[in-house]
N, C-alpha and C positions, 0 to 999 in steps of 0.2 A: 301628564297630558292635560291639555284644557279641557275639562267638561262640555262648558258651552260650545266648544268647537265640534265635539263629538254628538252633542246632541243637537248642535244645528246640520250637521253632515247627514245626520237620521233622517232628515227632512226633504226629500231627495227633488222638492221643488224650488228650493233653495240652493242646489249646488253649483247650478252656473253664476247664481249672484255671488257664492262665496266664493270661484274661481274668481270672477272679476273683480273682487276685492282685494284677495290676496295677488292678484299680478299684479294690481295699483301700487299696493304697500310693498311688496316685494322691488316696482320698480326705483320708486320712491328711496327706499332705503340703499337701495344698490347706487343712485346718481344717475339714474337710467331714464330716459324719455319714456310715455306711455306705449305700455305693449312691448318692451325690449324683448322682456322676457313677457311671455305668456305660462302661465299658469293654469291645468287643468286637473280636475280632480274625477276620476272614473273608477267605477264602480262595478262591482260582478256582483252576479243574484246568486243564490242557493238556490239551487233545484226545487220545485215545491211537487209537482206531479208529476212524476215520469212514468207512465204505466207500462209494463212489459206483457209482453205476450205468455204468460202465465195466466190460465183461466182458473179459478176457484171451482172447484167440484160441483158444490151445490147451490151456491146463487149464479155460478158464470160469467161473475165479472173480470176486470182484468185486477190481477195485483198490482199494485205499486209498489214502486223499487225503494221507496222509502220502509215501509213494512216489511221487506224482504232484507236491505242491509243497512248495519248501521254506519255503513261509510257515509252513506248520503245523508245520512241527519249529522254528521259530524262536519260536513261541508259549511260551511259561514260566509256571510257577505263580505267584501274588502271593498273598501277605498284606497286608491293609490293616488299619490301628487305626483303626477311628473309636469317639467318645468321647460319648455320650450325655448329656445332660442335663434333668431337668424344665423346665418355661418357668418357672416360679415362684422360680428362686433367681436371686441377683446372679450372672450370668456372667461367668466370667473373662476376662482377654483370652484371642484366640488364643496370643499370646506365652508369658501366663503356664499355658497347658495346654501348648503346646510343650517348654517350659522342664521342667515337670516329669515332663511323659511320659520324655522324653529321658534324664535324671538317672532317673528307675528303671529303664529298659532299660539303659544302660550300667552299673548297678548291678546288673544282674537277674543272678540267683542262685535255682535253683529244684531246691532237694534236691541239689546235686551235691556 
């Protein structure tokens, strides 16, 4: 996987510009008019504070669910790419949006 890809994706003020890049190059390579396919890249948070209704004896605060299981620290952020398309054009295979997704994230280069 491309490094730069993943560490501009960390950057989570960048990731509509890197949507908007890869739909460009994605449509680009496909023989596509701008926006055929739209391209977006979404993201889930890990839990950081979840407090439960568990009071501590002697200070009386609430516990956090992170201190209490280690499911919730084992939880991790994802980025997902899903690839949009009108119903009106010939759809590609999934192979061949695979194919080219992949070939510009391993190529992905974004101002560095």
């Amino acid at each position: 996987m491309n490094t730069t890809f993943l560490e501009a994706l960390k950057k989570s003020h960048q990731v509509s510009e890197i949507s908007d890049s890869i739909s460009r190059q994605l449509n680009q390579k496909l023989d596509q008019t701008d926006y055929t396919y739209i391209v977006d890249i979404i993201g889930s948070r890990s839990p950081k504070d979840i407090h439960m209704d568990i009071q501590d004896e002697k200070t009386g605060e609430y516990a956090v669910l992170r201190e209490k299981s280690p499911i919730v620290g084992a939880i991790q952020e994802t980025k997902v790419i899903k690839v949009y398309a009108h119903r009106g054009i010939k759809k590609k295979t999934d192979k061949e949006l695979n194919t080219a997704l992949s070939e510009i994230v391993e190529g992905f280069s974004f101002g560095y």
